[in-house]
N, C-alpha and C positions, 0 to 999 in steps of 0.2 A: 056468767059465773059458772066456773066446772065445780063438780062435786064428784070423789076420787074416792075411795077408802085405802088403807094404810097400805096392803098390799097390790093393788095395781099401781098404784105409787109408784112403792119400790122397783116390781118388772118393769116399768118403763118409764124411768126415772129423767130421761136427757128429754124425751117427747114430752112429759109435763113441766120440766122447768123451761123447755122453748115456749110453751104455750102461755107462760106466766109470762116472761121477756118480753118475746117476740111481737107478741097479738096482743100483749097487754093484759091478760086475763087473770081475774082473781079465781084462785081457789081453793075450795072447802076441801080440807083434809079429813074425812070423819074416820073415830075412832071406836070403839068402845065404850060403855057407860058413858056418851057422848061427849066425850071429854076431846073437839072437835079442834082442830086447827085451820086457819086461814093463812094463804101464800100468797103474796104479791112480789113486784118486782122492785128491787128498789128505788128505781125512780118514781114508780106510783107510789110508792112508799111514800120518798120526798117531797114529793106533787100534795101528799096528803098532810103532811104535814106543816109546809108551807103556806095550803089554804086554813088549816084550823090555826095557824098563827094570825094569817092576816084578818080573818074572819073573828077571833077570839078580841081583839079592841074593835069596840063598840063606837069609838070614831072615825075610825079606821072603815070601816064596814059599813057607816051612815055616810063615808066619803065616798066611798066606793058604788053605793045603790043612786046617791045622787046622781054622779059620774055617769052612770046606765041612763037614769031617767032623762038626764039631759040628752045623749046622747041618742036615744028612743024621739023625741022629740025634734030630733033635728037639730039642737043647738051644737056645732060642731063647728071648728074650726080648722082647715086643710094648710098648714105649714111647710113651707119646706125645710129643711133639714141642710145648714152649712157642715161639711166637714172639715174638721181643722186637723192641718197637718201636725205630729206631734213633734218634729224640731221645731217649731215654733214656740 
């Protein structure tokens, strides 16, 4: 995580928004009277909000740790995968 304050920000403004995209990094905007902002990109954004949906039902989330533990455990099954032509 970077940590920036308001004006080096601004002077090098295309270098911190690659480092948020590119490298994926979040970071702390600080400001004044700590009134502090955080930058991500928006796919981490999305990422992020995608997990606190999936994660947010509680069946959902008891499927999913099962899922792991079987999987931990070795119970796993190796399929193959038919593709179907789509003029069919």
């Amino acid at each position: 995580m970077l940590a920036v304050n308001y004006t080096n920000l601004r002077e090098n403004m295309k270098m911190y928004l690659d480092k948020v995209t590119d490298d994926y990094e979040t970071m702390i905007i600080t400001r004044k009277n700590n009134k502090n902002v955080v930058m991500l990109s928006e796919e981490s954004y999305n990422n992020l909000m995608e997990n606190i949906y999936v994660m947010g039902d509680k069946a959902n989330y008891d499927w999913l740790m099962e899922s792991k533990a079987q999987m931990e455990r070795g119970k796993v099954f190796i399929r193959e995968l038919i593709e179907v032509d789509e003029d069919e």
